[in-house]
Residue, then its C-alpha position, 0 to 999 in steps of 0.5 A: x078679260x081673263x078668257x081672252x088672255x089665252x085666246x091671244x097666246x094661242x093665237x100668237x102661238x099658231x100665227x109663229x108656226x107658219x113662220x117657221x115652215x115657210x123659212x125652213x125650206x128657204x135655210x135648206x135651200x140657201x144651204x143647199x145653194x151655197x154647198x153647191x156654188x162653194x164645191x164649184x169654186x172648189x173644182x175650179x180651184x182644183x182644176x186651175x192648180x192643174x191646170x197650172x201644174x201641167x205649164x209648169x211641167x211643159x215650160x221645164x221640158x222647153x216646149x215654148x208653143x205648148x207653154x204660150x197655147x196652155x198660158x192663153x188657155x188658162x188667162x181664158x179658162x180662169x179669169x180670177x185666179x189667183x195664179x194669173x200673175x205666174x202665168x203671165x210671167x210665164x207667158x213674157x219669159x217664152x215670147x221673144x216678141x219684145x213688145x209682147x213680152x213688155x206687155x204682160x210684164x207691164x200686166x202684172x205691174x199695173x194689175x198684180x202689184x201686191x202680189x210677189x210676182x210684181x217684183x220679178x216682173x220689175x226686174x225682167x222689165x229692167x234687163x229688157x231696158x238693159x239689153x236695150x241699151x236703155x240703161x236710165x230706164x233700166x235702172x229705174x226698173x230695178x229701183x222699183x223692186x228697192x221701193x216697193x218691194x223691200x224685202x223680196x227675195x230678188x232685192x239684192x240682184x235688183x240692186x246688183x242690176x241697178x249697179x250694172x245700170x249705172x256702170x254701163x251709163x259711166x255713173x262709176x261712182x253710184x255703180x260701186x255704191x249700189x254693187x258695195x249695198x247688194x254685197x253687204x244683203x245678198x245672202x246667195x253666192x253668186x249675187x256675192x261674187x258679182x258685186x265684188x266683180x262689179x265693185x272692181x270693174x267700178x274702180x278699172x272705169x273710174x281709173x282708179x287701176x291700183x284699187x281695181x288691181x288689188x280688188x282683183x287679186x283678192x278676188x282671184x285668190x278666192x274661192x269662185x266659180x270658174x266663170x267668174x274667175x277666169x273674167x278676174x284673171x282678165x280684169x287683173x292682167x288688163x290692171x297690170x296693163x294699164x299700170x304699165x306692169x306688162x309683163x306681170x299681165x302677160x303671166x297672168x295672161x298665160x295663167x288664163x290660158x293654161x288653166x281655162x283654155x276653153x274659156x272666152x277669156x282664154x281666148x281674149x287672154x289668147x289675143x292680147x299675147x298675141x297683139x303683145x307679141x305683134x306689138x314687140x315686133x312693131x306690127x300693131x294693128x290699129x283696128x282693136x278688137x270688138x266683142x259682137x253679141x250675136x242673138x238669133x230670130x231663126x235656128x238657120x241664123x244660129x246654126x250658121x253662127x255656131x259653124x262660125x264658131x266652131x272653126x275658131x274652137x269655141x262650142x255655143x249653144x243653139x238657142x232663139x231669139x230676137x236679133x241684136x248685135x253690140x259692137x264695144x271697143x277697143x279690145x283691151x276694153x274687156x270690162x265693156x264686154x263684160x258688163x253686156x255679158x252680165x246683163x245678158x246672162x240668163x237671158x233666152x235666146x243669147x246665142x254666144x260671144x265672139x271676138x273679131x277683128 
């Protein structure tokens, strides 16, 4: 019994060698492998970080074809990044096929949901309605940035844009409650000052012209940018106006034209002295006055806008775009045109604003 003992150690002994020099070479290669597919992923990583470097620098230069040709390119080029959401952004702010660009928004919504690009896609989603006049569905936009996204850095313009909404839809009311919340959590100026317009504007609509009269001298003894000052300058001297005080609206009036005269609200301020003094002579004009947002598809349209333009001393800008005209009225109605002037900002392809008559 004692001579066998040994017998089955040594066996189990060699019987554990070739276990080991099979599986060996198996571990060199399952590492070997898995250096090999991890240094891929790596230079793909490395590649589509340029890759995404290169659109970056081309959409700052204003290329639009190279961007949308290197954004394709990419979707292609690397299906799982984590970048897709950028990109597809990206790809809507340079199309101006609407369609197309509701397109990728709505990619990102549906498919990049967690990611922090979902929330500006909302957002551009909203202005899209916006500019459409589709102002319920804008404002739902908008309130799913509040939803979803609680503590993205676009909450307090999605609630500005949200004020917006429901001003232009005659809801003056719920527009000030959302300009007084965006107020109280923007923590950027220009949101700031916005909301405060808004809020003013809110009080002009509802009626309310001796709150909207002492919001807007507030307003226009602070310090704000020139753009916005010269829109509370307007708002003021149409508060007087509606208040019966004509001649203090006309002072403030002169004030806009002496001190911004290159301003579209100089050039309104410019026309309402002019209809005041018509007016004194019992020459009315009965027709008013109407804002008219021009937006181009082609260079050849715009540039014969800006020769337009030019004639009447105002200098636009040449951009593309789709095509899109708003009529409001009457002229002294400025807060109208104020509220397509805001939800057009920033907006690629806006052309400028006239007056007509």
């Amino acid at each position: 019994m004692k001579s066998r003992c040994p017998a089955k150690r040594k066996n189990r002994e060699r019987s554990d060698f070739p276990v080991n020099n099979f599986t060996m070479p198996l571990t060199q290669f399952g590492l070997l492998s898995l250096l090999l597919i991890l240094l891929a992923v790596n230079n793909v990583h490395a590649g589509s970080r340029e890759d995404l470097k290169t659109l970056r620098i081309t959409q700052s230069k204003g290329d639009r074809q190279k961007v949308a040709r290197l954004g394709s390119l990419f979707l292609n080029k690397y299906p799982g990044s984590k970048d897709i959401p950028e990109v597809l952004f990206v790809l809507a702010n340079v199309n101006d096929d609407l369609e197309k660009k509701r397109q990728s928004l709505g990619q990102i919504k549906q498919d990049h949901g967690d990611s922090p690009w979902a929330a500006r896609a909302y957002l551009e989603m909203g202005k899209i309605y916006l500019l459409k006049g589709d102002n319920i569905l804008a404002a739902r936009e908008f309130s799913s940035v509040r939803k979803k996204y609680g503590k993205s850095p676009f909450l307090s313009e999605a609630i500005l844009l949200t004020g917006i909404s429901h001003l232009a839809n005659g809801d003056y009311g719920e527009a000030r409650l959302n300009f007084e919340k965006a107020l109280q959590t923007a923590d950027n100026d220009d949101i700031k000052t916005r909301s405060k317009v808004g809020i003013g504007d809110s009080y002009y609509l509802a009626g309310e012209f001796r709150t909207s009269l002492n919001f807007y001298k507030r307003l226009s003894h602070g310090k704000i940018k020139n753009e916005y000052k010269t829109k509370v300058l307007l708002n003021l001297a149409l508060s007087h106006s509606a208040l019966g005080d004509h001649d203090e609206a006309n002072k403030v009036l002169q004030r806009l034209v002496k001190d911004y005269p290159s301003s579209l609200e100089a050039y309104r301020a410019s026309k309402q002295l002019s209809d005041f003094e018509n007016n004194k002579r019992g020459n009315e004009d009965e027709r008013g006055s109407y804002l008219q947002v021009g937006v181009y598809s082609t260079l050849k349209g715009a540039a014969k806008y800006k020769s337009k333009l030019s004639d009447m001393g105002l200098d636009p800008s040449i951009l593309e775009g789709e095509v899109y005209k708003v009529l409001l009225g009457p002229y002294g109605d400025a807060i109208e045109a104020q509220i397509v002037s805001e939800s057009l900002k920033n907006e690629k392809g806006i052309d400028s604003f006239v007056f007509e008559k």
